[in-house]
C-alpha positions as CSV (number, residue, x, y, z in Angstrom):
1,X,-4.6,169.5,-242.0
2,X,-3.1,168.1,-238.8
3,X,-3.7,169.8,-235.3
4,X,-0.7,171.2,-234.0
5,X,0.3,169.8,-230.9
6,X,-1.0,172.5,-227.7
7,X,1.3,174.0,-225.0
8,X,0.4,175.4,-221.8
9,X,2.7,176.5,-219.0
10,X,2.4,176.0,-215.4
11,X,2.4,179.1,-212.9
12,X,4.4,178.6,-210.0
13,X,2.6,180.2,-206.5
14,X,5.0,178.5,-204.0
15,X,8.2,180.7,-204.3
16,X,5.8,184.0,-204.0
17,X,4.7,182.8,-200.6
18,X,7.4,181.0,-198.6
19,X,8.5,182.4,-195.3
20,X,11.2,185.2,-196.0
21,X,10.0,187.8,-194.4
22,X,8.1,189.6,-197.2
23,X,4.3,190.1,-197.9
24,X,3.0,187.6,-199.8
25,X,1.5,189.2,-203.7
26,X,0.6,187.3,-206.6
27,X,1.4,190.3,-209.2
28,X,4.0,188.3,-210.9
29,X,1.6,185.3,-211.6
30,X,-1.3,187.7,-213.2
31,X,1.8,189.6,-215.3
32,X,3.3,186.1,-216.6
33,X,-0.5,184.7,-217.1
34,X,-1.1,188.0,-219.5
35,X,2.1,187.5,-220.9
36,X,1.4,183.8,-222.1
37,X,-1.7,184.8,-223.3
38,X,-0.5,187.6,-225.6
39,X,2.0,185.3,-226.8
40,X,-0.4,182.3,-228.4
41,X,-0.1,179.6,-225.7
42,X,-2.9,177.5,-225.1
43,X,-3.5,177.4,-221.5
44,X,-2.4,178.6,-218.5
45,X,-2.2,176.0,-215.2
46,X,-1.7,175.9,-211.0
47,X,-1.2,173.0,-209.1
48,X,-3.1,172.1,-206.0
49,X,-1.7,171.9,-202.5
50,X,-3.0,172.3,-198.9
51,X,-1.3,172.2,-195.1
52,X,2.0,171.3,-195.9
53,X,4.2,174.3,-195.3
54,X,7.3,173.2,-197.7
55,X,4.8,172.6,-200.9
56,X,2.5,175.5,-200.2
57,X,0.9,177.3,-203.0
58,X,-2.2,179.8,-203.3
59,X,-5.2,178.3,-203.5
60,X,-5.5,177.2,-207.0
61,X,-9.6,177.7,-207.5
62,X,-9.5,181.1,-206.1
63,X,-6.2,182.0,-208.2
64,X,-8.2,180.6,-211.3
65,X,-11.0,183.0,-210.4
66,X,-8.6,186.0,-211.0
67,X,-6.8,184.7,-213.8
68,X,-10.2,184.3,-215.4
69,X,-10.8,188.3,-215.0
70,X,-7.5,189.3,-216.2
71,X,-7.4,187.1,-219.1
72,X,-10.0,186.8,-222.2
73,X,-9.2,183.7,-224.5
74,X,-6.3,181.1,-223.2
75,X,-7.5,178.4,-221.2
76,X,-7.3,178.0,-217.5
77,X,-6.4,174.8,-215.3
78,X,-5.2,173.0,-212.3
79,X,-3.3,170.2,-212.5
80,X,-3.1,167.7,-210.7
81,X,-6.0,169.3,-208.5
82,X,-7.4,166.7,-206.0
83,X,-11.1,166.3,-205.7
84,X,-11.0,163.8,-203.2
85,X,-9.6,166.8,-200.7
86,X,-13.4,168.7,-201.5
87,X,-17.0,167.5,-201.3
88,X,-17.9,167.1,-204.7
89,X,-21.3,168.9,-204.7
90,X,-19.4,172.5,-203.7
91,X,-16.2,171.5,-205.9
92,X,-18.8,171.1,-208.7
93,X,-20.2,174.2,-207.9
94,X,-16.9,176.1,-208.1
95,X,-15.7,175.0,-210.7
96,X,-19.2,175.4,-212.7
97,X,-19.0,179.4,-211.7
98,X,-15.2,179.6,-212.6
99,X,-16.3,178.6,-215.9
100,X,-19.2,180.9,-216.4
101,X,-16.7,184.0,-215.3
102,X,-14.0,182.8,-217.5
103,X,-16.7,182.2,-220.3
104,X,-16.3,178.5,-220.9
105,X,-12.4,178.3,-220.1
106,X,-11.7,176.0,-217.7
107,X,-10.2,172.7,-217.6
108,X,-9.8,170.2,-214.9
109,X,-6.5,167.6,-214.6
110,X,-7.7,165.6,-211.8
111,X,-5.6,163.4,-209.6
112,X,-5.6,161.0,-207.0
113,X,-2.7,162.1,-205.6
114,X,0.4,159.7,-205.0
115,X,1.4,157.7,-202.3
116,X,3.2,159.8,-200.0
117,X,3.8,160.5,-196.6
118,X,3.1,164.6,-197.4
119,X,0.0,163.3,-199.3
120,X,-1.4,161.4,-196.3
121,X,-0.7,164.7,-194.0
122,X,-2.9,166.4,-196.0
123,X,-6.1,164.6,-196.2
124,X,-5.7,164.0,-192.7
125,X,-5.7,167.5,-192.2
126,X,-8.8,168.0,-194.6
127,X,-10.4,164.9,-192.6
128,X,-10.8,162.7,-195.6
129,X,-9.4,159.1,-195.2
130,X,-6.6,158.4,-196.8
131,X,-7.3,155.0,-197.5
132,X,-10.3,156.5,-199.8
133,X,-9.2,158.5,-202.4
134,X,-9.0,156.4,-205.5
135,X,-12.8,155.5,-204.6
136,X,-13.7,159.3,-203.8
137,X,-11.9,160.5,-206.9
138,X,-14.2,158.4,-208.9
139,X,-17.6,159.3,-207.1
140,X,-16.4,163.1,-207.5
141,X,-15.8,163.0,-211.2
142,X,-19.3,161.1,-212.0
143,X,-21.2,163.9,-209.4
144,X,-19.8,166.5,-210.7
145,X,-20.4,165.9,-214.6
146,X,-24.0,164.9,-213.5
147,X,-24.1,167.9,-211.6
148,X,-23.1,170.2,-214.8
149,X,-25.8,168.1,-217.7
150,X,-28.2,167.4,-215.5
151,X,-31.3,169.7,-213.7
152,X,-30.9,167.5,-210.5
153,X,-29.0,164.9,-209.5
154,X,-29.7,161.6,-207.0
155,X,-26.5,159.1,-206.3
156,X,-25.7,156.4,-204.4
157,X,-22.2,155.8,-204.0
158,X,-19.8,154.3,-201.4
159,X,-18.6,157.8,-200.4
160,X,-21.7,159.9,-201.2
161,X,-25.4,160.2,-201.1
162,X,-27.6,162.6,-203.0
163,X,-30.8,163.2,-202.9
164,X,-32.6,165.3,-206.3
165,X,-29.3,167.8,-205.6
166,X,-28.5,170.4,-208.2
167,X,-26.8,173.5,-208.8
168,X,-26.5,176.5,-210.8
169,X,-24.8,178.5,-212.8
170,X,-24.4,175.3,-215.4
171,X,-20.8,175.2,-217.2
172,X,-20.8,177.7,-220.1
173,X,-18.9,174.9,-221.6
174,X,-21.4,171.4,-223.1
175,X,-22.2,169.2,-222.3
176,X,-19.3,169.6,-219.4
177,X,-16.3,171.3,-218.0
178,X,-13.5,168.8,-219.3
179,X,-12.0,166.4,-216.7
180,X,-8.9,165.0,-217.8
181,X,-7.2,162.5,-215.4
182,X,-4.0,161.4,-214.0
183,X,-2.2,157.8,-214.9
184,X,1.6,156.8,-214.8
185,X,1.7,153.0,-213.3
186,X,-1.8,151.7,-212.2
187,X,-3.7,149.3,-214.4
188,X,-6.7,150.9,-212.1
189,X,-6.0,154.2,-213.1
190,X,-5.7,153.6,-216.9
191,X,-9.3,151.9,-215.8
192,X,-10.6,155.2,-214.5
193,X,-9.3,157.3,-217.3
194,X,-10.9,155.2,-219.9
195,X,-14.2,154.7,-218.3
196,X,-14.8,158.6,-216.6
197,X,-11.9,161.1,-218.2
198,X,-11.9,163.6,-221.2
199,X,-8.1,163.2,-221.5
200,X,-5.2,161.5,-219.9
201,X,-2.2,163.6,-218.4
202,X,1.3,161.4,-217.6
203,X,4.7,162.2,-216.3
204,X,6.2,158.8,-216.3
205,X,6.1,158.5,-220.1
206,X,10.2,158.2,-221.0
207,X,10.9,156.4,-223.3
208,X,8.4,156.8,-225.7
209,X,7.3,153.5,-226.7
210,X,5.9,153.1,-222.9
211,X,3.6,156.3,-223.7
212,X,2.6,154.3,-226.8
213,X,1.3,151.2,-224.9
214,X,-0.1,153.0,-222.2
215,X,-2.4,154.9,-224.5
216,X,-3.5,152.0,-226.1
217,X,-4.2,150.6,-222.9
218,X,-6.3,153.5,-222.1
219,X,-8.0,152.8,-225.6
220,X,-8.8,149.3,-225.0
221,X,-9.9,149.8,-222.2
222,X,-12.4,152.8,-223.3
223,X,-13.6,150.3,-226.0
224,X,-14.8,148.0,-223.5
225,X,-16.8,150.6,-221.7
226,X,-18.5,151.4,-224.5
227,X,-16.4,154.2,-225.4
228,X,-15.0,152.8,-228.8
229,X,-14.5,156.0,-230.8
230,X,-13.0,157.7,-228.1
231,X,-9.2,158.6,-229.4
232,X,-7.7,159.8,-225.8
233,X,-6.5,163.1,-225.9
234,X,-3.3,163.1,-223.9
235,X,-1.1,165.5,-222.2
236,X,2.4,165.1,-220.7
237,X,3.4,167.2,-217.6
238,X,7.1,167.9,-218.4
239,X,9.7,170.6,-216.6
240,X,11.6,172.5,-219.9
241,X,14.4,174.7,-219.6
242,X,15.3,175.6,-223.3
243,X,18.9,177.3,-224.2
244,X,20.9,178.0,-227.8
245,X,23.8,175.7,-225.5
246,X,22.4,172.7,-224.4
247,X,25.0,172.4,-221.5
248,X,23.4,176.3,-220.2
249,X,19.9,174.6,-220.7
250,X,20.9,171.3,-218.4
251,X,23.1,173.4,-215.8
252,X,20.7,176.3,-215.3
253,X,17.6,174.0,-215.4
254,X,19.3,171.4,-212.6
255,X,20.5,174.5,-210.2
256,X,16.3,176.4,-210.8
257,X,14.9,172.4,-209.7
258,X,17.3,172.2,-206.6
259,X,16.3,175.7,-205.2
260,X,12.8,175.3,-206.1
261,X,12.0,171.8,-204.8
262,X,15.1,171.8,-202.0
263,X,15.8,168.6,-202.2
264,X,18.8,166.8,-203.5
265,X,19.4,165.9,-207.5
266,X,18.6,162.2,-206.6
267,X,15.3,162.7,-205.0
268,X,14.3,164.6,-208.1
269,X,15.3,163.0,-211.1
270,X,12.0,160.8,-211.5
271,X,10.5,164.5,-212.6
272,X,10.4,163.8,-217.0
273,X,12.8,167.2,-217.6
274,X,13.6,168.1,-221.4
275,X,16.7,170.7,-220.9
276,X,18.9,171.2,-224.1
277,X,18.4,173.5,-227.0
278,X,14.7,173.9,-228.9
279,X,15.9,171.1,-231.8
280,X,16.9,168.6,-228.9
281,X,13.2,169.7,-228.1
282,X,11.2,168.8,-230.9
283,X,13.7,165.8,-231.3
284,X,12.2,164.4,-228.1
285,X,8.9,165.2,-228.4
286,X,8.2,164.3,-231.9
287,X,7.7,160.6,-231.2
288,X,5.4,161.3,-228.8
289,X,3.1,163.5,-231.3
290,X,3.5,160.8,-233.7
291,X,2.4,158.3,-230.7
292,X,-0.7,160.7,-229.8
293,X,0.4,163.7,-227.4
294,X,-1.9,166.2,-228.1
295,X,-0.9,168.8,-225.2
296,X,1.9,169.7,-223.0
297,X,1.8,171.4,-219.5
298,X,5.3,172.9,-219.1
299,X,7.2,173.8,-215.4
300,X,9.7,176.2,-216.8
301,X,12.7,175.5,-214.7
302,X,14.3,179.4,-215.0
303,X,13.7,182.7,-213.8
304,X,13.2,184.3,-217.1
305,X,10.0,182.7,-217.7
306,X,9.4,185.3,-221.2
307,X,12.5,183.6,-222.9
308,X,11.3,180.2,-222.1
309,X,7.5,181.0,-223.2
310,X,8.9,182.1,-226.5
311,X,11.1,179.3,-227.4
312,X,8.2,177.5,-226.9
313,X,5.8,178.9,-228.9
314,X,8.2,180.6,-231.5
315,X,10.8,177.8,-232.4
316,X,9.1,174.3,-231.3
317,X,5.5,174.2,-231.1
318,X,5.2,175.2,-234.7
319,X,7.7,172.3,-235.5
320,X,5.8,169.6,-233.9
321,X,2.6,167.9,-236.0
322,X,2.1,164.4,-236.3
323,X,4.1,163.1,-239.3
324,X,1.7,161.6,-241.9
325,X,-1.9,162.6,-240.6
């Protein structure tokens, strides 16, 4: 029997704690994180942001920690966290004791963050070079898995040294907390995912048949790293808003992007949105399960984020299995 495809939904921190005057609280985020549980989704997610006032979020390792206690069987991510922003060695360590308190739920959708001027701000500010994070990225994903199999760990990398290093609590999860990695463009990122990744994530996959050839890059290139049976789980990172009218869907989705992100339609239309109804939906969608998406993480562009979660998991994620497996 086929695997239905898996949906988690993002949970947005940066409204909560803008400058308006009112004391920051994260009560929404645990109530909508219970909620998505109780309703069947797969996994919950943050995203990862630091210094720069206008994208500011809570910190999403310590935000994971409580999620973790208030929830006991969806999953719990951060996507696209940045690794290259932490020393490996205490990231690892983190992220190895999330997973112990959440009992083997974690998940990692690691990025090396894209070429920005807000981007470069920020690991100025953390006092990594810039220049280095596709490198660090890298070193941090083969430290940390070592870190999680193995009792101790020596390396010798461009960007880091150990020396017998090793940590504890180990992952409840074997033989390692999965690291799924971020690819849209780069020929050297489909490298990285195929040779160090447990799954890809994308947001530049429209249309569909450029999804298709980019996951049989991945493949190929797995295949050469000795990785032949590997079948790439993939995930897309998508924005939703879902609607019975298709024009409420795209007009209420457009106006929730433009106070969220403030920043003009144009400088926001690269984001991959599905607004319309839940059969425009699984319309889209379906030729990318058919292609290989095995898992969505969905921004839910409206402020009734129940209604959205529902549609979801009621009226399109039953719908969508790959046709003929």
């Amino acid at each position: 029997m086929s695997t239905p495809l898996e949906f988690g939904i993002l949970l947005h921190t940066r409204h909560l704690i803008r400058d308006d005057g009112l004391t920051p609280t994260f009560e929404e985020i645990w109530e909508q994180a219970v909620l998505a549980e109780k309703l069947g989704l797969d996994h919950i997610w943050l995203g990862d942001s630091v210094t720069v006032l206008d994208k500011a979020r809570g910190d999403c390792l310590t935000m994971m920690a409580s999620l973790a206690t208030k929830t006991k069987s969806v999953r719990v991510g951060t996507v696209p966290l940045i690794p290259a922003l932490r020393p490996p060695v205490l990231l690892a360590h983190t992220l190895a004791t999330l997973d112990v308190i959440s009992q083997g739920r974690i998940l990692v959708g690691a990025s090396v963050a894209p070429s920005l001027p807000y981007i470069q701000h920020q690991f100025e500010a953390c006092g990594v070079p810039y220049t280095e994070k596709a490198g660090r990225l890298s070193e941090s994903i083969q430290i940390m898995k070592r870190l999680w199999m193995e009792k101790t760990v020596s390396f010798e990398g461009k960007y880091h040294k150990l020396q017998d290093v090793g940590i504890l609590p180990h992952p409840v999860q074997r033989p390692s907390i999965p690291v799924w990695v971020t690819a849209d463009r780069s020929e050297i990122a489909f490298k990285r995912v195929a040779r160090l990744a447990d799954g890809w994530f994308t947001s530049s996959a429209r249309p569909v048949e450029k999804f298709a050839v980019n996951r049989k890059k991945i493949r190929d290139y797995a295949k050469s790293y000795g990785r032949g049976d590997w079948d790439v789980p993939s995930g897309l990172y998508a924005t939703f808003n879902l609607n019975r009218s298709r024009e409420k869907a795209i007009e209420e989705g457009w106006a929730w992007m433009l106070d969220f992100f403030r920043e003009p339609k144009e400088k926001l239309e690269h984001h991959f949105t599905i607004f319309g109804t839940p059969d425009d939906c699984v319309r889209l969608l379906q030729p990318y399960v058919d292609a290989g998406l095995t898992s969505v993480v969905a921004r839910l562009a409206s402020s009734d984020v129940e209604s959205q979660m529902r549609l979801l998991i009621e009226e399109v994620k039953p719908r969508l299995r790959p046709r003929g497996a």
